[in-house]
C-alpha positions as CSV (number, residue, x, y, z in Angstrom):
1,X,-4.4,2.5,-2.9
2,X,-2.0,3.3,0.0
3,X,-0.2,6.7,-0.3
4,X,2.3,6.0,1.4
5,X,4.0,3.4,-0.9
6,X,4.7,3.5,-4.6
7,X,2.0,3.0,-6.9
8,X,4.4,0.7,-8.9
9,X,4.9,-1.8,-5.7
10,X,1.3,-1.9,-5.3
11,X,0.6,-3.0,-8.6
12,X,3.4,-5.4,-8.2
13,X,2.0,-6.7,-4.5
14,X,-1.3,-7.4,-6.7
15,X,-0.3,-8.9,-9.7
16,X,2.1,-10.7,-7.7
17,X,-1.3,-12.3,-5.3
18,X,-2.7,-13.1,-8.5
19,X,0.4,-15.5,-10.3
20,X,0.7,-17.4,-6.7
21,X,-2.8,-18.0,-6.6
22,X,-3.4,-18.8,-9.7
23,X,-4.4,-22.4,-11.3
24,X,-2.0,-25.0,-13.1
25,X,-4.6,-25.1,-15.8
26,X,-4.2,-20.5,-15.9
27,X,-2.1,-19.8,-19.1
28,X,1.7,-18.7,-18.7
29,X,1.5,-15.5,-21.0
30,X,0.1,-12.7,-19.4
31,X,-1.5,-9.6,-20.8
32,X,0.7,-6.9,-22.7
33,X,1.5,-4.0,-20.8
34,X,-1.3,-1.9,-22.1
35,X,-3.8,-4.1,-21.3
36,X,-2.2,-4.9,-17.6
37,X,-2.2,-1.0,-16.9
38,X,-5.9,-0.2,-18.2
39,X,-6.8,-2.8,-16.0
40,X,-5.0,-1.9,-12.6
41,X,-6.1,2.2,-14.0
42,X,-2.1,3.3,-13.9
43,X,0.3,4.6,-16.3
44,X,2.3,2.3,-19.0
45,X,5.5,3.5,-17.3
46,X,4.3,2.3,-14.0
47,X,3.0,-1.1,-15.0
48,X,6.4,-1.3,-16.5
49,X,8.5,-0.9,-13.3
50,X,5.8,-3.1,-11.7
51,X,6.6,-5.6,-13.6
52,X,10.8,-5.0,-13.8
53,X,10.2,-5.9,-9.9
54,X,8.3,-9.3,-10.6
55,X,11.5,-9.9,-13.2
56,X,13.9,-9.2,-10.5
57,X,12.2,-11.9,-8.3
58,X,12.4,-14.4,-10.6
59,X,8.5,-14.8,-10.9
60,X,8.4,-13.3,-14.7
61,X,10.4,-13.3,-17.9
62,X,9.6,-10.7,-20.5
63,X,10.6,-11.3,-23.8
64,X,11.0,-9.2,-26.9
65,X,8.1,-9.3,-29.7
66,X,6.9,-12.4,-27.8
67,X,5.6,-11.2,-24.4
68,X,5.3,-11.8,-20.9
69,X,5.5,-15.1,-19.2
70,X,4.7,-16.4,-15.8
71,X,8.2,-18.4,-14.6
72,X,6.6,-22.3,-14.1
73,X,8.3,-22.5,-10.7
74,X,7.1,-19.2,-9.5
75,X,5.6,-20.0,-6.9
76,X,8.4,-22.5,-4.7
77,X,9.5,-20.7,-1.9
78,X,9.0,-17.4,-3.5
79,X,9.8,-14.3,-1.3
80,X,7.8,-11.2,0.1
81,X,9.8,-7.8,-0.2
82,X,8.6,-6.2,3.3
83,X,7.4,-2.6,2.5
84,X,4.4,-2.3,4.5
85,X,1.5,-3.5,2.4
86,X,-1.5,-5.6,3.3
87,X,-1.3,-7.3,0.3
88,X,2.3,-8.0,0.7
89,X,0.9,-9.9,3.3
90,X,-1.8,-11.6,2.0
91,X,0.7,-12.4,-1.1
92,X,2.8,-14.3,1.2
93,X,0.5,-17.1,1.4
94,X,-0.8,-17.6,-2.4
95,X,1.8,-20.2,-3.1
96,X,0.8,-22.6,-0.4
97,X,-1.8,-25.0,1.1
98,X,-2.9,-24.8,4.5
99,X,-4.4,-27.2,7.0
100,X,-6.3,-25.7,10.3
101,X,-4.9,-28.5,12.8
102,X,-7.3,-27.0,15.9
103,X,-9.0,-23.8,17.0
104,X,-10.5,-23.1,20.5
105,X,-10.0,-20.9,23.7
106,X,-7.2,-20.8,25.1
107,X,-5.4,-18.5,28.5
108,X,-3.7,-15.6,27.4
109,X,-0.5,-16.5,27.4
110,X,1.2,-14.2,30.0
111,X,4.1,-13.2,27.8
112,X,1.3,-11.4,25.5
113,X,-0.8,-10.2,28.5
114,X,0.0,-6.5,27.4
115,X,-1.6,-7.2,23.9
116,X,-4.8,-8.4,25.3
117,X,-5.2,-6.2,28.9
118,X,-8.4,-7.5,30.8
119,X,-9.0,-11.0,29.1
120,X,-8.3,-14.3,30.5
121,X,-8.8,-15.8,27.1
122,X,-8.0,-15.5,23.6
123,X,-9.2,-17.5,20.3
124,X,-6.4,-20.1,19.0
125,X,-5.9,-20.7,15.7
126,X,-3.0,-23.2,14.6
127,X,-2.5,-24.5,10.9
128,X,0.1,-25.8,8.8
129,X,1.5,-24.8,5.4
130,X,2.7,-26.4,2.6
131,X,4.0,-25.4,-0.6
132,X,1.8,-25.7,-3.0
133,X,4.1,-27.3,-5.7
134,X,6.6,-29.3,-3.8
135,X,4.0,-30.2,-1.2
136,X,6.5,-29.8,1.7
137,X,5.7,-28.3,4.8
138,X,6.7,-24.3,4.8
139,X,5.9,-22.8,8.4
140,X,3.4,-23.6,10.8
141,X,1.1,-20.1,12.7
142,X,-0.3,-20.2,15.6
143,X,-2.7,-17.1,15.6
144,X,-4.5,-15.8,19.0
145,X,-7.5,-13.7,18.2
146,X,-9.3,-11.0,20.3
147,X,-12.6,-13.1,20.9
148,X,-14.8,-10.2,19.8
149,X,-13.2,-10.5,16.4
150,X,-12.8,-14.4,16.8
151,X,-17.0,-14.8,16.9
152,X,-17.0,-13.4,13.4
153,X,-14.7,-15.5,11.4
154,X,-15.5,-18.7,9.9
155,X,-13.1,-21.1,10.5
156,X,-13.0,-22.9,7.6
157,X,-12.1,-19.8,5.5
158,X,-8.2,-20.4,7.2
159,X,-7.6,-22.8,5.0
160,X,-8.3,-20.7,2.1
161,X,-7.0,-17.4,3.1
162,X,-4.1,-15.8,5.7
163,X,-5.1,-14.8,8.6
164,X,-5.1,-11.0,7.6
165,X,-7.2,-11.2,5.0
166,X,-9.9,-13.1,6.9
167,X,-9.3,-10.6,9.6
168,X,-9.7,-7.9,6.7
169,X,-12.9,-9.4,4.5
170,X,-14.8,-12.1,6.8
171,X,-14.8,-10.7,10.4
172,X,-14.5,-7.1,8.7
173,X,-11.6,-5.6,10.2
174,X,-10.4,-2.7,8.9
175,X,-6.7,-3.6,9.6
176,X,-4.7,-0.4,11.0
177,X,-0.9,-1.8,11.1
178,X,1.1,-4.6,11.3
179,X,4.4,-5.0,13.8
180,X,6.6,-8.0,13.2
181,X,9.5,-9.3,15.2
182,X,12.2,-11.7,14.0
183,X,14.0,-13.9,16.3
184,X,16.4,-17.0,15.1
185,X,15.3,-20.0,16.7
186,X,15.8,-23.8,16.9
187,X,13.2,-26.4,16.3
188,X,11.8,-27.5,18.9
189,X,9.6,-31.3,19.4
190,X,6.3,-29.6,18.0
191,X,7.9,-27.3,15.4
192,X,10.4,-30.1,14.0
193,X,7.6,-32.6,13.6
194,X,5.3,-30.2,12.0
195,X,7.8,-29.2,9.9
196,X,9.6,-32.0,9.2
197,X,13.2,-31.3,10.3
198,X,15.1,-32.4,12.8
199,X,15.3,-31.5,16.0
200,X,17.3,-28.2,16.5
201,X,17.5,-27.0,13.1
202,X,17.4,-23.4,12.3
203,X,14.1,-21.6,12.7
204,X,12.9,-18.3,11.7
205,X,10.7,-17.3,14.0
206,X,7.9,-14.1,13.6
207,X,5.6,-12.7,15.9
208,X,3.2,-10.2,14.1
209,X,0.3,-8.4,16.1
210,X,-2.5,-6.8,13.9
211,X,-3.7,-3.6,15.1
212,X,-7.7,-2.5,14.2
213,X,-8.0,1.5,13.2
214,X,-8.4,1.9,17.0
215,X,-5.1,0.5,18.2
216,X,-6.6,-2.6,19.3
217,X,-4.5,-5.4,19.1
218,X,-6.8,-7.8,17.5
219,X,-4.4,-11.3,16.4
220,X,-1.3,-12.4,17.2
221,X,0.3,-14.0,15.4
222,X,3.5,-16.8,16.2
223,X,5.1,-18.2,12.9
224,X,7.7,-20.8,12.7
225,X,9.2,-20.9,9.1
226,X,11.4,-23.1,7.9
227,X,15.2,-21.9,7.8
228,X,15.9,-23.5,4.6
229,X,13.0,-21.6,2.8
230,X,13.2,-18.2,3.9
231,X,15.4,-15.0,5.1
232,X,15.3,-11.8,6.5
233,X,16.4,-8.9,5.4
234,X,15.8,-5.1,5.5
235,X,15.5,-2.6,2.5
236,X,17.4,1.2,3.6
237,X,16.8,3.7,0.9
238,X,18.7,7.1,1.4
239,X,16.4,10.4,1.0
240,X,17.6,13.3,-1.0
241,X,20.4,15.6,0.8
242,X,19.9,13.7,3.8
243,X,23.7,13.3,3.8
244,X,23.7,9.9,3.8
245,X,25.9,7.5,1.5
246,X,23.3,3.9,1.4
247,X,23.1,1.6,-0.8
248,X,20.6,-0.5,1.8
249,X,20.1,-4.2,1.1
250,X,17.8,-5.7,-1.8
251,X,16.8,-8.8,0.4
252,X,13.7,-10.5,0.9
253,X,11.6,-11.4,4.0
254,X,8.6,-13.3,5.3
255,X,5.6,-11.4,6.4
256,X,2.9,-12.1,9.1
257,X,-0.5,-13.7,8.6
């Protein structure tokens, strides 16, 4: 477990993994409270504000003497609050399909020449997402990987996993941090025929570099999402007598991987 972020959210980042991921053929009704907090190894209390969060997305319904239910459309276009957590990040992903289109060598690009200082060439990765119920596309990435860390990932596990968690548990990375920027964008040729929207239509666009332990930047990461499937937004919680008066924003984002 992080420290640094509520136990309740990371219960909430898990569970939440698990109902994207999970098969049409997995029951709706999920465990009772009890049962869900022996297994994560928290408090009743927290499991219950974990799961007041997944309510509040829309991804859960709880229901009086009858139990806990998995919403059917959970998992079309569902969001990903941004607080920091790797498996916020690998979350993002659990609703969709994804297709590796090419991989290869590539120049690094001289925009991201800081990022990589003293290679010529990075590791491209580019794939395709879909949603997983409505079978549109989502957002297409375009990852370039450190080629040390490159050597030891298996290809085919990108179409089974984002790019952080096969970062994380294939080429063993032990992932430090995670810097996103956000940029509004329009389609261009590539990005509207991947996409599947014509050309000039609102793009969100992401770049997210993964850091190792050692402040390496190992992937970067170059995500076009749809505009009609997801926002940005920041959370700002006031602290204690810090004299301020915020209410902050209870929006939702898109991550990197």
């Amino acid at each position: 477990m992080n420290r640094k972020l509520p136990l309740w959210y990371q219960v909430s980042q898990s569970l939440r993994a698990s109902i994207l991921g999970r098969s049409r053929a997995e029951p709706l009704r999920l465990p009772t409270e009890e049962q869900l907090a022996g297994h994560y190894g928290v408090s009743v209390l927290t499991m219950r504000q974990a799961l007041k969060e997944l309510e509040t997305e829309g991804l859960i319904s709880r229901h009086r003497r009858r139990g806990t239910f998995i919403e059917p459309r959970a998992a079309t276009g569902a969001p990903v609050r941004l607080l920091g957590s790797i498996d916020a990040i690998v979350a993002q992903q659990s609703g969709e399909t994804t297709t590796l289109l090419d991989h290869g060598p590539v120049p690094v690009p001289a925009e991201l020449a800081d990022h990589f200082p003293g290679l010529g060439e990075v590791v491209r990765y580019r794939r395709l997402r879909r949603d997983r119920a409505s079978g549109e596309p989502a957002n297409w990435a375009e990852n370039l990987v450190h080629p040390e860390v490159a050597d030891r990932i298996d290809p085919a596990a990108l179409e089974r996993w984002p790019m952080t968690r096969v970062l994380r548990d294939v080429a063993g990375v032990r992932v430090g941090r995670i810097t996103n920027t956000v940029q509004a964008r329009l389609a261009d040729p590539p990005t509207a025929r991947l996409l599947e929207v014509p050309l000039l239509s609102p793009i969100l666009h992401i770049t997210g570099v993964e850091y190792d332990e050692w402040e390496r930047a190992v992937d970067v990461a170059r995500i076009h999402y749809r505009g009609d499937r997801f926002s940005f937004a920041v959370t700002v919680d006031s602290s204690p007598g810090d004299g301020t008066d915020s209410e902050g924003t209870d929006e939702h984002a898109a991550g990197s991987g």
